[in-house]
C-alpha positions in Angstrom: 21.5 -1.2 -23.7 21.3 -1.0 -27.6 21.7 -3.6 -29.9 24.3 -3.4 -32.5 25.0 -5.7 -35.7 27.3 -8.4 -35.3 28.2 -8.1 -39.2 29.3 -4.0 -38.4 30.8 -5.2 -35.5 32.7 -9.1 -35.2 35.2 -9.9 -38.1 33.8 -12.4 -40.5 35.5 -16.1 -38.9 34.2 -15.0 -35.6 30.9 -14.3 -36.5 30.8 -17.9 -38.2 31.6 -19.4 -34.9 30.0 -17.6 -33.1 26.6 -18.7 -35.3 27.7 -22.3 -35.1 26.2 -21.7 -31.1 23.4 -19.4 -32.0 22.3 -18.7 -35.4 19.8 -15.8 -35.2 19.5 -15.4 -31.8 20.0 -12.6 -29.4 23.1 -12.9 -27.4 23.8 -11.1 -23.7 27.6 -9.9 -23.4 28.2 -8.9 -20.2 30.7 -6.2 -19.6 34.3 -6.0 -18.3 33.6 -6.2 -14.5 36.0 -2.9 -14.7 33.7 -1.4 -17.0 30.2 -2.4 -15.0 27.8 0.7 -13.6 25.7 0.6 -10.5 21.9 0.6 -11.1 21.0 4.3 -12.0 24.3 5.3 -12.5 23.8 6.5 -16.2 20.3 8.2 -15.2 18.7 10.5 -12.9 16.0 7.6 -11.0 18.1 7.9 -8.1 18.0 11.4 -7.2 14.2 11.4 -8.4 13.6 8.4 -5.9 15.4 10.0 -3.0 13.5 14.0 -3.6 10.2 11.4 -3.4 11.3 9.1 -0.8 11.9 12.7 1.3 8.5 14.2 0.3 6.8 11.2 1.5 8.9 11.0 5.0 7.8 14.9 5.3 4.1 14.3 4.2 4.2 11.6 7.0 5.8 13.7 9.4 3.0 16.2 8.9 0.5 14.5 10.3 -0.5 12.1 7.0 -1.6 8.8 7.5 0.1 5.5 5.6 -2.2 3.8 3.8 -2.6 7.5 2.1 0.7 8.0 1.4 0.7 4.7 -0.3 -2.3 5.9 -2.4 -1.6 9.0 -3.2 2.7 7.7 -3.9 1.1 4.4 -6.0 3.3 2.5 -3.8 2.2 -0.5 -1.3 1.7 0.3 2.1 5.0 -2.3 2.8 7.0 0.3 0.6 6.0 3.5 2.8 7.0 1.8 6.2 10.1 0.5 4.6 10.6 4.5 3.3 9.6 5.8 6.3 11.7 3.7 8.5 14.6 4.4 7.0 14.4 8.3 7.1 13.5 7.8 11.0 16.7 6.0 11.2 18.7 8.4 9.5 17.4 11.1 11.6 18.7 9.7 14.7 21.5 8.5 13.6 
């Protein structure tokens, strides 16, 4: 998300009304719900999270223990068995 100025942007009576709610403020506009993007739409985090997310699943599955994966992944030892659970689930399913 970027800022952008209102003065380049809103024609001059609706800034002013707009500033007779918040004068020098920042202001949220939330998008068209037609326009709206899932979380990591825009980037590459989810593909990163699921290559890692399988590495760990294989590192476990090769004999590694939990509280190291969680060490060596910076992640808390709640995270792995969540991670691992689901990839055992998947697997039989």
């Amino acid at each position: 998300m970027g800022y952008k100025k209102a003065t380049h942007i809103l024609p001059q009576d609706l800034l002013e009304k707009v500033q007779e709610y918040v004068d020098g403020e920042f202001l949220y506009i939330p998008r068209i719900s037609d326009n709206k993007k899932n979380w990591g739409e825009t980037t590459s985090i989810r593909q990163e999270l699921k290559e890692r997310n399988r590495q760990i699943f294989a590192d476990y599955q090769a004999g590694e223990q939990m509280g190291s994966l969680a060490e060596k992944y910076f992640l808390s030892l709640k995270s792995i068995q969540r991670i691992v659970g689901q990839l055992k689930k998947q697997q039989i399913e």
